[in-house]
C-alpha positions in Angstrom: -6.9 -1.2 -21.4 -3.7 0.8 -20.7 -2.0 -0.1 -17.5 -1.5 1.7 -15.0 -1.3 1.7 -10.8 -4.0 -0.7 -10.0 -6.3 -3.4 -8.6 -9.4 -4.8 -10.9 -12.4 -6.4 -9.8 -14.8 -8.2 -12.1 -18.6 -9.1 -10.9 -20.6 -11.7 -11.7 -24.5 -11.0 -10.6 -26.6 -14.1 -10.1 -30.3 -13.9 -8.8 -29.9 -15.7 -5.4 -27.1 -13.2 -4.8 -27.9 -9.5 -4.0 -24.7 -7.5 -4.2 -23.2 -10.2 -6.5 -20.1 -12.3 -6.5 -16.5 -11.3 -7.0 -14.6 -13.8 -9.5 -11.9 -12.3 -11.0 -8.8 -9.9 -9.3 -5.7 -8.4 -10.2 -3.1 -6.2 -8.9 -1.5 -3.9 -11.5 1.7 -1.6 -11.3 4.4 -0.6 -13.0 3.5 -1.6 -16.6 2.9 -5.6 -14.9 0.6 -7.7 -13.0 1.5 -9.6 -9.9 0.1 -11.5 -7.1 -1.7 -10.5 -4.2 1.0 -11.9 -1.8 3.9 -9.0 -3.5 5.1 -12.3 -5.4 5.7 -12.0 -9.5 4.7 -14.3 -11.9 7.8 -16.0 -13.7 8.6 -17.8 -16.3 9.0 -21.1 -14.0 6.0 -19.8 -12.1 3.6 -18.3 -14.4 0.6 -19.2 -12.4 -1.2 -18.8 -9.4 -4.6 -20.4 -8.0 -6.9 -18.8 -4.9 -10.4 -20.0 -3.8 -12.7 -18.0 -1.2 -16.3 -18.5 -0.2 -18.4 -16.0 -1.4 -22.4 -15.9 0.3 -21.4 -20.2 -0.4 -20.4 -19.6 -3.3 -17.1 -20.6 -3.4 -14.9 -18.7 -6.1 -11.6 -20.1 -7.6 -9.6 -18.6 -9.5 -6.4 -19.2 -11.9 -4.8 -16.7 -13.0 -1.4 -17.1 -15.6 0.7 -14.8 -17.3 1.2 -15.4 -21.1 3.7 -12.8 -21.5 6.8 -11.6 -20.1 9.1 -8.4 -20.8 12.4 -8.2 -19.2 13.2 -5.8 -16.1 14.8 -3.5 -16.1 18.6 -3.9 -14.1 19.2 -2.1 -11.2 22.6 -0.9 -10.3 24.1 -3.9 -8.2 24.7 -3.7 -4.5 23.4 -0.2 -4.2 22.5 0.8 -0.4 19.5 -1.0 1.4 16.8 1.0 2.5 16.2 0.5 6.2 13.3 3.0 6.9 10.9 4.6 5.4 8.6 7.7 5.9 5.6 9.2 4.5 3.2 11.4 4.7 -0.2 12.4 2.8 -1.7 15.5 3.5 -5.6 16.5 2.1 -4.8 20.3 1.0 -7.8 22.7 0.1 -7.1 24.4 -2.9 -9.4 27.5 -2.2 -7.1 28.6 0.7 -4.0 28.6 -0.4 -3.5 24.9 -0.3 -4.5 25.0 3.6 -4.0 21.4 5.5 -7.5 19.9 6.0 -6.4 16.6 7.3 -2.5 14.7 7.4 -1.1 11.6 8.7 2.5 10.5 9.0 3.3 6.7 8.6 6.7 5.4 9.9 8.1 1.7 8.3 10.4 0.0 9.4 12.1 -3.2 7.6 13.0 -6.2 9.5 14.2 -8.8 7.0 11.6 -8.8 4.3 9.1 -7.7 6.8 7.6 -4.3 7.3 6.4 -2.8 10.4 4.7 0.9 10.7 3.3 3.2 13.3 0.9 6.3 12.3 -0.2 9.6 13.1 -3.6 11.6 12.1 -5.2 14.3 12.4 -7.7 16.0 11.1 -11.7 16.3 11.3 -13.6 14.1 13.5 -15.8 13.0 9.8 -12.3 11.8 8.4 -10.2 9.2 9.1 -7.8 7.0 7.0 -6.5 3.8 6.2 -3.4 2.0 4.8 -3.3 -0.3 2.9 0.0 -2.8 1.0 -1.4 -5.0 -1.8 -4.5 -4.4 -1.4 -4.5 -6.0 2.4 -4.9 -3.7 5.5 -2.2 -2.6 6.5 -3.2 0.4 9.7 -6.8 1.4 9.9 -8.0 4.3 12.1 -11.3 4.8 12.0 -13.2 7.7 14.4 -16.3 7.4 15.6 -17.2 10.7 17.3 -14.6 11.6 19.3 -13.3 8.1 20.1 -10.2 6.8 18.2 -9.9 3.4 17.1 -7.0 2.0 16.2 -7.9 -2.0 14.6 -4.2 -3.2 14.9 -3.8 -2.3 18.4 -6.9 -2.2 20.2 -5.9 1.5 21.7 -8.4 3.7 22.4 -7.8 7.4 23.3 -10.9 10.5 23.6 -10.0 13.8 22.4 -8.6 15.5 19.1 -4.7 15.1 19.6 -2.8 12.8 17.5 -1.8 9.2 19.8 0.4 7.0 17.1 -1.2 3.6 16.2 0.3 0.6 14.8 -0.1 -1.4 12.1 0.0 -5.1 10.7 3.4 -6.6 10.4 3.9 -7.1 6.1 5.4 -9.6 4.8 7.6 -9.1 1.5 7.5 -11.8 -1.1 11.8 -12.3 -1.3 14.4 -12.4 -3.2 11.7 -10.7 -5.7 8.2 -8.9 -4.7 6.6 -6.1 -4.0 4.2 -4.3 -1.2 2.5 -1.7 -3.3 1.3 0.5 -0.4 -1.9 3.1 -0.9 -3.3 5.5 1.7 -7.7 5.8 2.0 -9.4 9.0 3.5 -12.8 7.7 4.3 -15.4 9.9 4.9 -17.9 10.2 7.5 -18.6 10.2 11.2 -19.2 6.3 11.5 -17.7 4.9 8.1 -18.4 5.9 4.7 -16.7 6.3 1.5 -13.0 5.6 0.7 -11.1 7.6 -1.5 -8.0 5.9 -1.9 -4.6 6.5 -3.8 -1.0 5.4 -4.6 1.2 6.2 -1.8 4.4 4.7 -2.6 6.0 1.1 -3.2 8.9 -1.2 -1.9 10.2 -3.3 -4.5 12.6 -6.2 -4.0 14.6 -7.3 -6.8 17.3 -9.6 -6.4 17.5 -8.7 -2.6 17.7 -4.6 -3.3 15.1 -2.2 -2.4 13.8 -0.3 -5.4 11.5 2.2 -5.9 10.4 0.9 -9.3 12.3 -1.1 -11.5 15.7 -0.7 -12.4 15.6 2.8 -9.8 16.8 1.5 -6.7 16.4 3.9 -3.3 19.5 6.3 -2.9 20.9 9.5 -0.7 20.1 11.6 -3.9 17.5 9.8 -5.1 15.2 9.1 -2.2 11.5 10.1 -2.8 8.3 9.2 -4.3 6.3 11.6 -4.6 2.4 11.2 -5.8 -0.6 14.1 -6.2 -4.5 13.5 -7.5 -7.6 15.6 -6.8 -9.6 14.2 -3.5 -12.9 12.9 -4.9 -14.4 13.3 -1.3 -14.6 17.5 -1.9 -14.4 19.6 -4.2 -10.9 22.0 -4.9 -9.2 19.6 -2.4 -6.1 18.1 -3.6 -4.1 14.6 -2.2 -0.5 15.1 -1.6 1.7 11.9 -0.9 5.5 11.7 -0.1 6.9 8.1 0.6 10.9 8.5 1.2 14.2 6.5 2.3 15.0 8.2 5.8 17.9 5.5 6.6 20.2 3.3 4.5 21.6 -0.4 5.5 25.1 -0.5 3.6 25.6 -4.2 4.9 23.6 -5.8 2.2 25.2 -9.5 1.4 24.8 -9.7 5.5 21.3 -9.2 5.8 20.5 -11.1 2.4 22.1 -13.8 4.2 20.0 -13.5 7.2 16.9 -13.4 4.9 17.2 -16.4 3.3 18.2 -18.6 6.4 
């Protein structure tokens, strides 16, 4: 398997369950796996242990890392990143790379913490969701013409563009990660998802990186991420996830972190 930017599932189908049970996940990115909770595996730590209950079936699982490669370093005490902005846009590629839908997603770090608030529009049979790890993060999902926004309980008629907010995230620090994705799903009251890579926040030794060893910086301050939608065809995914303000006073709010 070559690894890439990803989560795996693995099945097991038994005959007193219909849709079958879910015993094995993973998260995958940047050449490595790590936990669900942004938290690495080490080599002090090189295991981690979950159990859920599945249709009564409950499922535990241990997972352990046999092998480690080194990091690589990141330049030390470069600035902290203390916003972030993105925004993922569903271009058709028929007219001239027209906007079919967009949404803008604000985040803001508190500690090792991450708070968002959204925007989107766009059809009233698309809607989209955020998600960090592989947990919701901000869900919007439109029923009609009625907007639903999950972490807030707002509701607002009409086609503008209200912002919603989103579940606080919570960092795994000194070292972690919140590997964030954005899902179009498609249709009126639910459907599909079509999700994709939006960007990550990496923390290594305290510093915000955008993957290892590349920490955030004025000149450097951009991810940027593009994929064909598999909801239409000759429509294209455009994501941007950038560093729109920098926290210089690093050893200050390390310090604040870890009391």
């Amino acid at each position: 398997m070559q690894v890439g930017n990803q989560s795996l599932s693995i099945f097991a189908f038994f005959p007193q369950y219909e849709y079958g049970s879910n015993f094995f996940n993973a998260l995958v990115d940047d050449k490595g796996f790590f936990n669900f909770d942004g938290s690495f595996y080490t080599p002090s730590n090189p295991c981690s242990t979950t159990a859920t209950d599945q249709q009564g079936l409950i499922n535990s699982e241990t997972h352990c890392c046999t092998v480690f490669e080194a990091a690589p370093q990141a330049p030390a005490n470069s600035p902290r990143c203390a916003k972030f902005q993105s925004r993922s846009s569903i271009l058709n590629v028929d007219d001239n790379y027209s906007i079919l839908a967009t949404s803008n997603l604000n985040i803001t770090m508190l500690g090792a913490s991450l708070s968002g608030i959204g925007t989107f529009t766009g059809p009233n049979n698309i809607s989209i969701e955020y998600d960090a790890n592989d947990n919701k993060m901000c869900s919007k999902l439109v029923l009609k013409n009625i907007y639903t926004f999950f972490s807030t309980l707002v509701f607002s008629f009409g086609s503008q563009a209200p912002e919603f907010g989103c579940y606080k995230i919570q960092i795994s620090y000194p070292d972690g990660k919140a590997l964030i994705s954005a899902a179009y799903i498609q249709g009126i009251n639910g459907g599909p998802l079509y999700s994709g890579m939006l960007g990550r926040i990496l923390f290594r030794d305290g510093q915000i990186l955008m993957e290892e060893g590349v920490p955030f910086s004025p000149k450097n301050n951009c991810y940027y991420q593009s994929y064909p939608y598999a909801g239409m065809p000759n429509h294209v995914v455009n994501n941007q996830f950038c560093c729109v303000a920098f926290d210089t006073s690093f050893e200050h709010e390390k310090e604040e972190i870890q009391n």
